[in-house]
C-alpha positions in Angstrom: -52.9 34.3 61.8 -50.4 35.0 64.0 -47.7 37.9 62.0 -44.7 35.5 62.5 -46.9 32.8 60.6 -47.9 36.0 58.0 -44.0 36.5 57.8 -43.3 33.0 57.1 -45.8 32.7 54.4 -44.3 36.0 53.1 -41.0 34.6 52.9 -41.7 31.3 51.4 -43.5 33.6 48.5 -40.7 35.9 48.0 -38.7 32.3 47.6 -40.5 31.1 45.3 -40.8 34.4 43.3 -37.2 34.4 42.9 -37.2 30.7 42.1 -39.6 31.1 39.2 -37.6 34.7 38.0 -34.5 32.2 37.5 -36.0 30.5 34.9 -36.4 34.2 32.5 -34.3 34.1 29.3 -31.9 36.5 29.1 -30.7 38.1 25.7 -26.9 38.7 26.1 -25.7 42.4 23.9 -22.5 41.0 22.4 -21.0 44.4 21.2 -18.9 44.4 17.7 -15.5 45.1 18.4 -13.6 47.0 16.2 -11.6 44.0 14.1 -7.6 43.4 15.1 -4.8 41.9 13.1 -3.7 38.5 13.8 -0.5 37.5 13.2 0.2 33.4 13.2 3.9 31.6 12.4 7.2 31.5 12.7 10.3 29.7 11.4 12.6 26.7 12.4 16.3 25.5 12.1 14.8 23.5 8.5 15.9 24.3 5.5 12.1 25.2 4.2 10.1 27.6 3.0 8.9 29.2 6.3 5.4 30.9 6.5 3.2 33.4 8.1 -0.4 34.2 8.1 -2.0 37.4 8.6 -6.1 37.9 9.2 -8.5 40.0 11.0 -10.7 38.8 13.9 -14.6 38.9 13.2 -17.6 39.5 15.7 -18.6 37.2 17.6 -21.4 35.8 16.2 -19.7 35.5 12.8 -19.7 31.9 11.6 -16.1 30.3 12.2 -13.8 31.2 9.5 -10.2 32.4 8.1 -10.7 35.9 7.7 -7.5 36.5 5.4 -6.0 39.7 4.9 -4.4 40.5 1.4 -1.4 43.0 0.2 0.4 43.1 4.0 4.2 43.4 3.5 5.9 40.4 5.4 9.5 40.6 5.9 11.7 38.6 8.6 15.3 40.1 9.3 18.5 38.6 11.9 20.6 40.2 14.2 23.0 41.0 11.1 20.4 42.9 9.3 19.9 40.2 6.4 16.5 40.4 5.2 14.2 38.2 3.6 10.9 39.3 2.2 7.5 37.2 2.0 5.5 36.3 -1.2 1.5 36.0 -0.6 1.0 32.5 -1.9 -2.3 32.7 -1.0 -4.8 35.4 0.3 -3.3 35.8 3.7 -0.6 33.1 3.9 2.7 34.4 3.1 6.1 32.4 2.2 9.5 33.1 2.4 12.4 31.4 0.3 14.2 28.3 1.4 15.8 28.7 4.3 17.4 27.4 7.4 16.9 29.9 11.3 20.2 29.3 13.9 20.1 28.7 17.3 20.8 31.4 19.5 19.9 33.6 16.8 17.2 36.7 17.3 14.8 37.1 14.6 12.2 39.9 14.1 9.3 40.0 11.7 7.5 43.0 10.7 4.4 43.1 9.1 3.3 46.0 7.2 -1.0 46.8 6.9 -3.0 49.8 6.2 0.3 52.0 7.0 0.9 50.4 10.4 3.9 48.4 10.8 3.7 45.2 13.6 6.7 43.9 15.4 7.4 40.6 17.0 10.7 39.0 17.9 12.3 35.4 18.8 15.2 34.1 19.9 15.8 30.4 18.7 17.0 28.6 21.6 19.8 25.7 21.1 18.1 22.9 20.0 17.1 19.4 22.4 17.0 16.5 20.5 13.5 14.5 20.8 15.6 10.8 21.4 11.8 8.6 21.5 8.7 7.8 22.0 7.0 5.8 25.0 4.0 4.4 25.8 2.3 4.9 28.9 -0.6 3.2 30.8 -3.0 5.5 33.4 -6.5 4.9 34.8 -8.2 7.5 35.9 -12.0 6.2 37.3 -11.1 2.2 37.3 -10.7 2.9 33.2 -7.0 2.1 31.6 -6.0 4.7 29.0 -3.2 4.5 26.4 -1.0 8.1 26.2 2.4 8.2 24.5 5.4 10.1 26.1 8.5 12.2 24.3 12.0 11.3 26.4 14.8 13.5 26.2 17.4 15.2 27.9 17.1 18.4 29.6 20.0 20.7 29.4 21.2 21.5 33.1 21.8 25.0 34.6 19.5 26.4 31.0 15.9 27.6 31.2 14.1 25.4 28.3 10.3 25.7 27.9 9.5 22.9 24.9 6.4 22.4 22.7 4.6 19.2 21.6 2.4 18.6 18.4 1.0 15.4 18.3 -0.6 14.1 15.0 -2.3 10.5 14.8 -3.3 9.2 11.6 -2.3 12.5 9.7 -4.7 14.9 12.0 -2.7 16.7 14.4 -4.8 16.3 17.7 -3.1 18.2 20.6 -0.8 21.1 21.0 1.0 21.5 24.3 3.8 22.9 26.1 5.7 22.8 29.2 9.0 24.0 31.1 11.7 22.3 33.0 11.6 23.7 35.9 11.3 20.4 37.5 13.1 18.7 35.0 16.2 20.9 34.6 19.4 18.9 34.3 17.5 15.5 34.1 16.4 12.8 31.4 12.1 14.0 30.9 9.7 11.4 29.9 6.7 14.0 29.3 3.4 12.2 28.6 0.8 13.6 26.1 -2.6 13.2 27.2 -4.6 12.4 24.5 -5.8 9.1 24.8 -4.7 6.2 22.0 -6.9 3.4 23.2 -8.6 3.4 19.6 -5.2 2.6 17.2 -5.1 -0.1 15.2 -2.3 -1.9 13.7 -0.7 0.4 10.8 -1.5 3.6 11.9 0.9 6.5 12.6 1.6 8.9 15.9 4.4 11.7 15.2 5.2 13.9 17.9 6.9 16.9 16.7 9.6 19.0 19.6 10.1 22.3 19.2 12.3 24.1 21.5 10.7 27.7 22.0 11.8 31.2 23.4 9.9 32.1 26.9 7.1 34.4 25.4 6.3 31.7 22.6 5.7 29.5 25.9 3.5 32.4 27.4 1.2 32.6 24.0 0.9 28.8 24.0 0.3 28.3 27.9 -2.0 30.7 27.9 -4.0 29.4 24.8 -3.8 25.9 26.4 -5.6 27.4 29.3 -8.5 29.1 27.8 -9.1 25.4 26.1 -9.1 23.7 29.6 -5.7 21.7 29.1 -4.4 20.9 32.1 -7.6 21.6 34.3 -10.6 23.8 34.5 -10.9 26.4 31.6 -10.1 30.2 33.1 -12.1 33.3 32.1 -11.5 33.8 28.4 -9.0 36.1 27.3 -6.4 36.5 24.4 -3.1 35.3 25.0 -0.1 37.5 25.1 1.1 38.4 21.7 4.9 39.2 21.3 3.9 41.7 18.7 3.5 45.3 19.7 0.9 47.9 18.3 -2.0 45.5 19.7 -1.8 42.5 17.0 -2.9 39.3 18.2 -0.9 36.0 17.5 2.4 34.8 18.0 5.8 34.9 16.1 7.7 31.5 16.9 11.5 31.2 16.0 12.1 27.3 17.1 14.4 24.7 16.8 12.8 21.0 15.9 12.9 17.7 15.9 10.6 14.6 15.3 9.5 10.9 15.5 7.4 8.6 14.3 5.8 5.6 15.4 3.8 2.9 13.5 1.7 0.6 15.4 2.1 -3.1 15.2 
């Protein structure tokens, strides 16, 4: 043989080699991390009994799960100094008395664990109205889908970021946000994309509207990201808290509103 025809065959072997070495299982090491706090809630302009949650994260190959964390001090104070302290209610879901946040108002929340003491604060911004609920038709690949829409009026000349919780049939089902940078000043008719095409008469879809600070809009992009909303999931990664001393989670002072819509 000829070397170029040697060469060749060489080649087409080393090709297939590497084909064949593609198809070895490999083991992934998933390290154990060393477990951080997580911090989940926040409190609204409703005169309610406002809550927090506090747990630890768990290795990754830990079966899905709560992981509660007991005896934490949870208290939530204003710009005035008032303070209001938490009860544990349950293992690591804490309540505070009745009572009603203000717009424009800053509110902090510490959380004390193990001698450590995390911080997170939130502004409640003014409050939007939610004024209804539309339907909207798209088709996406020749196939018509159902999607309902929240309408309301942006104020003009004022940064708002806004968050939507959608709940059909009693199950809340999506959880997004947005901002009005395009929408600033203008009436918004912002669609939901879950899709609706299996309601029957008699059952429910409430969109709830929370008006959020700019960091709350961070956490929650950010989350909605690693998920895939709005396109192609990014590299994994955990969304930035507003809590210092390296606690994940998110503490949301928001103002609210809500409708409900019963199909006929």
């Amino acid at each position: 043989m000829k070397k170029r025809d040697i060469l060749g065959v060489l080649g087409v072997l080393a090709v297939l080699f590497v084909l064949a070495g593609c198809e070895k299982v490999i083991n992934l090491k998933l390290d154990n991390a060393a477990p951080q706090l997580v911090i989940y809630g926040g409190l609204s302009d409703k005169v309610e009994n406002h809550l927090i949650m506090v747990s630890k994260t768990y290795d990754f190959t830990d079966p899905n799960r709560f992981n509660s964390v007991s005896g934490a001090k949870v208290i939530v104070r204003n710009e005035e100094g008032t303070t209001m302290e938490y009860v544990e209610v349950s293992k690591g879901v804490y309540q505070s008395p009745k009572f009603r946040g203000q717009s424009g108002k800053k509110y902090t929340l510490d959380v004390t664990y193990e001698g450590k003491i995390y911080t997170a604060s939130s502004t409640m911004p003014v409050k939007v109205p939610l004024d209804s609920l539309t339907f909207k038709d798209f088709s996406f690949f020749g196939e018509k889908n159902t999607y309902v829409a929240a309408n309301y009026n942006d104020p003009k000349d004022i940064q708002n970021q806004y968050r939507y919780i959608l709940t059909v049939k009693g199950k809340i089902e999506e959880d997004a946000v947005s901002e009005d940078r395009f929408d600033d000043g203008n009436k918004a008719a912002n669609v939901i994309f879950y899709d609706l095409n299996d309601l029957v008469r008699g059952d429910t879809i409430e969109v709830e509207f929370q008006c959020i600070d700019r960091n709350v809009y961070k956490y929650f992009y950010s989350l909605g990201q690693n998920s895939g909303a709005g396109g192609p999931p990014v590299a994994p990664a955990n969304p930035p808290s507003n809590f210092n001393n390296k606690a994940l989670g998110v503490f949301n002072a928001y103002s609210t509103s809500k409708k409900t819509v019963v199909i006929k």
